[in-house]
C-alpha positions as MATLAB code, in Angstrom:
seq = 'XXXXXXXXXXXXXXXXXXXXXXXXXXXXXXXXXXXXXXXXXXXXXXXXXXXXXXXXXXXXXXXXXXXXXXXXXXXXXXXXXXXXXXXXXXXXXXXXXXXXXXXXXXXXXXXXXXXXXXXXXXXXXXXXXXXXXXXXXXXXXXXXXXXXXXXXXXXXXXXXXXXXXXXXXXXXXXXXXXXXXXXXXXXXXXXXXXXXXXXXXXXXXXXXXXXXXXXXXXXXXXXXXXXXXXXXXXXXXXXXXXXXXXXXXXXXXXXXXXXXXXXXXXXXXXXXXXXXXXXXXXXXXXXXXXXXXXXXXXXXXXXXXXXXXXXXXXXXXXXXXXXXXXXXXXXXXXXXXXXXXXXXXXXXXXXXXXXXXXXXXXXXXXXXXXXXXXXXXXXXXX';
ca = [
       0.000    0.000    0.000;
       3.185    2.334    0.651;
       3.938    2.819   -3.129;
       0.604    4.469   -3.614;
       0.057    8.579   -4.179;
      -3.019   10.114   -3.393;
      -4.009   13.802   -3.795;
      -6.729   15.328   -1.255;
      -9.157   17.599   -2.578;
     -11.123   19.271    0.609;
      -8.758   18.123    2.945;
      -9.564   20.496    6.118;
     -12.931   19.032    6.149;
     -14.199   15.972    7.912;
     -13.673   13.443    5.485;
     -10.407   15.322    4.664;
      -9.161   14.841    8.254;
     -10.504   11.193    8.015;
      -8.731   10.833    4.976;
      -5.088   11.366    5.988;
      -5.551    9.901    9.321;
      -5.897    6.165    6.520;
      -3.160    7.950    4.628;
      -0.633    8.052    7.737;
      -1.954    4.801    8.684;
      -1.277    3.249    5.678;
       1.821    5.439    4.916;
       0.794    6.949    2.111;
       2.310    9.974   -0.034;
       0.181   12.943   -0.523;
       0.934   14.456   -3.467;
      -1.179   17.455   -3.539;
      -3.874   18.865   -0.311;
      -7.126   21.578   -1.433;
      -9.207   23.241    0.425;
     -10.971   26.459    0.950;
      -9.455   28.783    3.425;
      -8.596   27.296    6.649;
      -5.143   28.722    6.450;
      -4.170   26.819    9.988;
      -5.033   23.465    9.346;
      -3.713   23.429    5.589;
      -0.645   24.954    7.048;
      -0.437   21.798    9.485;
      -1.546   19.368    7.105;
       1.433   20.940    4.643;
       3.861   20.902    7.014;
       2.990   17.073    7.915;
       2.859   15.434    4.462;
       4.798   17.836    2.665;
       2.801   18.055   -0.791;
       4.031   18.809   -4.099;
       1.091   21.426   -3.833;
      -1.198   23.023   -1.496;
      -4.259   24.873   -2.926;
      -6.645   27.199   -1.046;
      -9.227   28.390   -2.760;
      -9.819   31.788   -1.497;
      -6.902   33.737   -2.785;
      -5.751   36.171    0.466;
      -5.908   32.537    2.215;
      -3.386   31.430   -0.246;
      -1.420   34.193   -0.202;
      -1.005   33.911    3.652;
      -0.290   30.302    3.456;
       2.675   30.405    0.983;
       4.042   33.017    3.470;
       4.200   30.500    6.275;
       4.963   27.733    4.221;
       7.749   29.769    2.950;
      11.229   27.472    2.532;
       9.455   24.474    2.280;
       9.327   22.277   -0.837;
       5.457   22.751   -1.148;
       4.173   24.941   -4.278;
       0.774   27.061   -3.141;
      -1.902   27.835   -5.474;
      -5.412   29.116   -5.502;
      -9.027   29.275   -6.824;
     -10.334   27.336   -9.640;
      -7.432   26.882  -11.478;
      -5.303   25.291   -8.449;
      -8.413   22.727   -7.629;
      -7.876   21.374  -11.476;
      -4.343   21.361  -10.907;
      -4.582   19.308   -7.407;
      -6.825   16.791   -9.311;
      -5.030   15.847  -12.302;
      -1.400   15.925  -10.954;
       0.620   13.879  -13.085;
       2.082   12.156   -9.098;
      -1.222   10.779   -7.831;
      -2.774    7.424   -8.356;
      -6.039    8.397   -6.639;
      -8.102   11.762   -6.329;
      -9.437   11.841   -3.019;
     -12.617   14.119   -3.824;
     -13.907   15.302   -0.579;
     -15.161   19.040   -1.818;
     -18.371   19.550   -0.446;
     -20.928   21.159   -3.397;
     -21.109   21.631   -6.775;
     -17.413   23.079   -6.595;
     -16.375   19.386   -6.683;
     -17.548   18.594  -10.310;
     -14.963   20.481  -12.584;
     -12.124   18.884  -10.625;
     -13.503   15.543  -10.409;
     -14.009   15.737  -14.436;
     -10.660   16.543  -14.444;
      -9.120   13.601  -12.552;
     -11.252   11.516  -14.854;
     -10.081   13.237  -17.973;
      -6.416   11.905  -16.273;
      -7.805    8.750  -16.421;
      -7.318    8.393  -11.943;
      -9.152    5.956   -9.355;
     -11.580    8.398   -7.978;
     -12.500    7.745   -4.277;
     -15.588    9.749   -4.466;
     -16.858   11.546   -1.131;
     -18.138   14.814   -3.006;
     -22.275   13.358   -3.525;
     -23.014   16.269   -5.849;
     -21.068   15.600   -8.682;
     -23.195   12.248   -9.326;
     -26.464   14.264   -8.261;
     -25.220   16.856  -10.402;
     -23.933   15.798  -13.792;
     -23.816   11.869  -12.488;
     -24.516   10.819  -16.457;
     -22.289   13.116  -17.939;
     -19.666   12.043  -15.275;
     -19.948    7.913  -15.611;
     -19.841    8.586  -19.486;
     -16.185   10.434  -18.990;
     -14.931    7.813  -16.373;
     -16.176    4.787  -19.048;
     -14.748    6.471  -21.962;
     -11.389    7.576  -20.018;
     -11.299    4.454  -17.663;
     -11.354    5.957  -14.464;
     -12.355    4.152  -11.483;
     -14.984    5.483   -9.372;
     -14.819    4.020   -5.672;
     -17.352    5.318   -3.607;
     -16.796    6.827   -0.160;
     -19.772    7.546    1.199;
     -20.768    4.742    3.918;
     -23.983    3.700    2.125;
     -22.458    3.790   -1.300;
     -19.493    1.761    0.284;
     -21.901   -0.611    1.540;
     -23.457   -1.278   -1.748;
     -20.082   -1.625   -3.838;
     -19.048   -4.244   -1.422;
     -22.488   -5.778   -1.258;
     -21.915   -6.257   -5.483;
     -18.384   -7.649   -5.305;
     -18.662  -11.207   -6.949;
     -22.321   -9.943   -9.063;
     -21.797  -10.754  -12.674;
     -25.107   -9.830  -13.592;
     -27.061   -6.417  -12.456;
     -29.968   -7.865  -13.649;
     -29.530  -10.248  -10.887;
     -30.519   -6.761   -8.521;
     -33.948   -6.400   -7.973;
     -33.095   -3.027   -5.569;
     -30.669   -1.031   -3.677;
     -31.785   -0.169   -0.055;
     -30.001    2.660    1.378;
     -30.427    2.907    5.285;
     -30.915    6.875    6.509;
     -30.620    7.399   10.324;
     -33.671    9.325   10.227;
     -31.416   12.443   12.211;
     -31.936   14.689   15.015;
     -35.789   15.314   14.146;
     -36.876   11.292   13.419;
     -40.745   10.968   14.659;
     -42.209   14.511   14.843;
     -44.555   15.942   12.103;
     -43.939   18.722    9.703;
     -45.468   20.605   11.639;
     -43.270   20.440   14.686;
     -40.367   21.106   12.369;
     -41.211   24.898   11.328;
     -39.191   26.603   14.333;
     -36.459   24.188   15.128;
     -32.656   25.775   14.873;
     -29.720   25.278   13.609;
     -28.077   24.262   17.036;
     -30.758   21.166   16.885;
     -30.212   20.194   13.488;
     -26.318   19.808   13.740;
     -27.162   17.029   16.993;
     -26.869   13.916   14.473;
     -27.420   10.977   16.633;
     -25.036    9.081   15.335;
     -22.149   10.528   12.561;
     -19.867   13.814   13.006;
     -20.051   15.541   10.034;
     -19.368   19.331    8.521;
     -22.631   21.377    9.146;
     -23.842   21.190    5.071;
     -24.614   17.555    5.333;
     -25.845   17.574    8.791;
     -28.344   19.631    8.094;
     -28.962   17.959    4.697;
     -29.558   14.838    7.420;
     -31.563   16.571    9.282;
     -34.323   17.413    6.268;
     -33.371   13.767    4.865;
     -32.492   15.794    1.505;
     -28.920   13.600    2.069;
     -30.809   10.571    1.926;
     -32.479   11.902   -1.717;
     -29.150   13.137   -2.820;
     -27.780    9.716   -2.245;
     -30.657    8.077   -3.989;
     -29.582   10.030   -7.153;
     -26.269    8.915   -6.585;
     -27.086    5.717   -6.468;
     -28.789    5.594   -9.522;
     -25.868    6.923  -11.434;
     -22.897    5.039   -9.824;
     -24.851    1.732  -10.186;
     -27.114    2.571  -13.598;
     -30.300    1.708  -11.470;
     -33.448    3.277  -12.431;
     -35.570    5.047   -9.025;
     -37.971    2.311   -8.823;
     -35.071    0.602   -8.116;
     -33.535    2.299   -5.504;
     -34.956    3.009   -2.013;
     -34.535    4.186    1.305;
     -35.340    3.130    4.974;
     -34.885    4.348    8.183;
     -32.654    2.574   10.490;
     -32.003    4.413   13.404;
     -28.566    2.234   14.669;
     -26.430    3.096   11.751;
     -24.824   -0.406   11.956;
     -26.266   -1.490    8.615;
     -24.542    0.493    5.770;
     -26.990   -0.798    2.944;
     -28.590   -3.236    1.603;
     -28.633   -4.912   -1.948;
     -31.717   -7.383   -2.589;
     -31.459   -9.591   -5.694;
     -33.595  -11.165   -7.948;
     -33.821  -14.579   -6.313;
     -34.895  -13.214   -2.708;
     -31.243  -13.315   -1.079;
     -30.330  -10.048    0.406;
     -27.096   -8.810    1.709;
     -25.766   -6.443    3.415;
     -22.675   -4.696    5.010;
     -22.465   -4.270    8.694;
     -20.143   -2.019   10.718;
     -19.434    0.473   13.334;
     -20.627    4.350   11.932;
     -16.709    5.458   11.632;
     -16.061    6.921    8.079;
     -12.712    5.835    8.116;
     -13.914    2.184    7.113;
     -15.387    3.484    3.617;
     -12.240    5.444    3.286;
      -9.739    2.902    3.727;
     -11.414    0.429    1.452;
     -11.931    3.008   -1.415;
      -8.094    3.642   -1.276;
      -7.046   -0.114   -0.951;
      -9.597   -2.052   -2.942;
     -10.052   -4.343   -4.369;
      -7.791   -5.024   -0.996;
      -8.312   -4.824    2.517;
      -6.002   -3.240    4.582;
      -5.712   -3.982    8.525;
      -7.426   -1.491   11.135;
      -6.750   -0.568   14.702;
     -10.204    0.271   15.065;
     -12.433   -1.808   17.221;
     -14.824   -3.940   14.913;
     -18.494   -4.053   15.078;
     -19.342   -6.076   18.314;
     -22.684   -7.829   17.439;
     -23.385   -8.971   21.188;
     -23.445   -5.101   22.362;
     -25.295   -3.823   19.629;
     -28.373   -2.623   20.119;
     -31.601   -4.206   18.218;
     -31.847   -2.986   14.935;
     -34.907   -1.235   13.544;
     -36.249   -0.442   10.409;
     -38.997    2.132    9.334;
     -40.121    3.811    6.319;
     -39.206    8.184    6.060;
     -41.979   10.113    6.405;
     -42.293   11.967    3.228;
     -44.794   14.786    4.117;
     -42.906   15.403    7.083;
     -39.685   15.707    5.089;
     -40.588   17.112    2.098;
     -37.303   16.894    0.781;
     -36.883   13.771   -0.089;
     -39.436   13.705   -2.582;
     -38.364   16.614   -4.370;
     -35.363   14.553   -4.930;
     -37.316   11.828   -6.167;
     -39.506   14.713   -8.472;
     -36.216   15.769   -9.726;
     -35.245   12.368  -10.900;
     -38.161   12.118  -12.639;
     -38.475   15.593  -14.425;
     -34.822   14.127  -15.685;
     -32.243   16.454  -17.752;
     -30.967   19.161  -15.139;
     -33.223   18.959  -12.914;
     -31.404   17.363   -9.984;
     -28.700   20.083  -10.073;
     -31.423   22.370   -9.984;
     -32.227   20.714   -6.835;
     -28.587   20.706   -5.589;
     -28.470   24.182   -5.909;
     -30.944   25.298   -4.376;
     -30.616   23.223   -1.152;
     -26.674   24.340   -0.866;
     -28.092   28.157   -1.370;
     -31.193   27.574    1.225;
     -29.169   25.352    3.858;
     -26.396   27.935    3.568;
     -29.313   30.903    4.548;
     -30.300   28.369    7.461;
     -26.950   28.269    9.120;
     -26.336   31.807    8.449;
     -29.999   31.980   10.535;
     -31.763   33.977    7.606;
     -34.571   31.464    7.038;
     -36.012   29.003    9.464;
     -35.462   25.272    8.757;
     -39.374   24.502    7.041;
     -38.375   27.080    4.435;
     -35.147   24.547    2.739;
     -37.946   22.830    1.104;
     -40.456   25.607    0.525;
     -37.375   27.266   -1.307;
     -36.216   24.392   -3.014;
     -39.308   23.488   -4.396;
     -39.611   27.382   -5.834;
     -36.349   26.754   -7.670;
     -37.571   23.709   -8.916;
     -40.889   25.377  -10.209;
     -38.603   27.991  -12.217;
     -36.325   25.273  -13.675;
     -36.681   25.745  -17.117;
     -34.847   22.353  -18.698;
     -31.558   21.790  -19.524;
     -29.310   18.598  -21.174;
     -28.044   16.500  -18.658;
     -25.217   15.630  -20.664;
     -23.580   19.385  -21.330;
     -21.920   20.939  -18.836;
     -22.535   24.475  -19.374;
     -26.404   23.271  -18.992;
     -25.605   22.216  -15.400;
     -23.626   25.045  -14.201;
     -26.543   27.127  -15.747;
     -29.496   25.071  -14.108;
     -27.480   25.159  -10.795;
     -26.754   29.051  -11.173;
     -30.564   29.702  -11.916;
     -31.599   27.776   -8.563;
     -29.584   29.124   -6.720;
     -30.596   32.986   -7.412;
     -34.148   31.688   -6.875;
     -33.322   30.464   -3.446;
     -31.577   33.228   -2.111;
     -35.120   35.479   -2.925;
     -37.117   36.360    0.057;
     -40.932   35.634   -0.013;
];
């Protein structure tokens, strides 16, 4: 595992952290780190691995960094431009795409124009431009290993499948978050201090929150879809509150299987950088005589009426589902900034949707336009 290179894109956030707590585990070389401007931690993480590169996005960020960094054998960059360069440096064997957002997709194309494994933690590229991206990585033959825990779950679950017509459905589980069991209505004044309490994952506050409206869980349907080629009716969700079970697959013939472990990210992580491997932990395994009994429900759609404007979005097809990404990054963004209460993410989302005017899935400049359009409706008052 020693000889392999990996470069980190959104490395100060939590997956990031994750990320090159498997790398110095598994002592691996970092050949490039991005994030967006947490000067202190890129500056540690730089100092630590010692990077070919080191990217900030925001520029003044940059500029400070390459100040302290100053004597060191680590090139700085910034913006755009130094997130394509990260991902397709000529060094790394795997991008590590941990952006959170839509600012993930350009880079990720990128890596996959460079023909790299992509461990894939960044959901909205798939819910994004998820056809336009598996067309690239087929064409290009890059790898796409999923890092998400669920997505993780159901890659391992198809190791040894021939046949996907042998699937009769993906089940994602969803822990059902902070708010699980009260109505819609009882969700109108809750705040963003409640809806960053996940029982049972730490996370950055954009996908907490996304947990909390069970938008995540849509988002990840979409994904789904795209990184396996599954059509909706063939891809669900339940709630299980214990986050032991990962996901499900069912197949045709009534056997169903699924992958089990403790809810520590650094599981999906390590596999997506060893596979088709598996690389020894430190971490205590999943101890089936303490866990608690498991549980499993069905999400309560009118009381989270995100989820099924993910599953609308699927079905109005073309660029509809980044019209939905957008929108949800621009409304959860107003929630933790405390500028709209939590029952308007959807109310908003659903406007955008309303104004989505079409778009081709398969051209890019469709889905940064579809994406740019949602997002100016969700940042609207009234």
């Amino acid at each position: 595992m020693s000889s392999q290179t990996i470069s980190l894109l959104g490395s100060t956030g939590s997956i990031g952290r994750q990320t090159l707590e498997v790398a110095r585990e598994l002592q691996l070389k970092v050949a490039a780190l991005a994030a967006g401007r947490s000067v202190d931690l890129m500056e540690a993480q730089a100092r630590e691995f010692l990077p070919e590169l080191a990217v900030l996005y925001d520029m003044e960020a940059a500029v400070e960094l390459a100040r302290r960094l100053k004597g060191l054998p680590v090139r700085v960059a910034y913006g755009l431009e130094g997130l394509l360069e990260a991902a397709a440096i000529d060094s790394a064997d795997t991008v590590v795409t941990a952006l959170v957002g839509m600012v993930g997709l350009q880079p990720t194309l990128a890596a996959i124009e460079k023909g790299k494994r992509i461990a894939l933690a960044n959901k909205e590229t798939l819910v994004c431009a998820g056809e336009l991206v598996m067309a690239r990585a087929e064409a290009r033959g890059a790898e796409i290993i999923p890092v998400d825990s669920e997505h993780s779950a159901i890659f391992q679950c198809l190791q040894g499948c021939r046949d996907r017509g042998e699937v009769r459905r993906l089940i994602l589980t969803c822990s059902g978050g902070p708010f699980y069991g009260r109505r819609f209505e009882e969700l109108q004044h809750v705040t963003a201090a409640e809806a960053l309490r996940h029982p049972n994952w730490s996370m950055g506050a954009k996908i907490t929150v996304d947990c909390a409206t069970l938008m995540n869980k849509g988002l990840e349907i979409i994904e789904a879809m795209r990184l396996y080629r599954m059509p909706l009716e063939q891809v669900t969700a339940v709630i299980h509150r214990q986050s032991i079970v990962h996901s499900l697959v069912e197949f045709r013939d009534g056997a169903v299987l699924a992958q089990l472990g403790t809810p520590d990210m650094k599981l999906p992580i390590r596999y997506a950088l060893t596979y088709p491997k598996r690389a020894e932990s430190a971490a205590e395994p999943l101890d089936l005589l303490a866990c608690p009994p498991l549980t499993f429900a069905l999400p309560d759609i009118e009381a989270f009426p995100c989820l099924r404007l993910a599953m609308d979005s699927v079905r109005a097809g073309g660029t509809a589902c980044a019209a939905l990404n957008g929108a949800n990054e621009a409304a959860v963004g107003r929630f933790l900034r405390g500028e709209i209460g939590f029952g308007d993410i959807p109310r908003l989302v659903e406007r955008a949707l309303e104004r989505w005017s079409g778009g081709d899935a398969m051209s890019l400049a469709a889905i940064v336009e579809a994406d740019r359009a949602a997002r100016e409706a969700a940042m609207e008052n009234g």
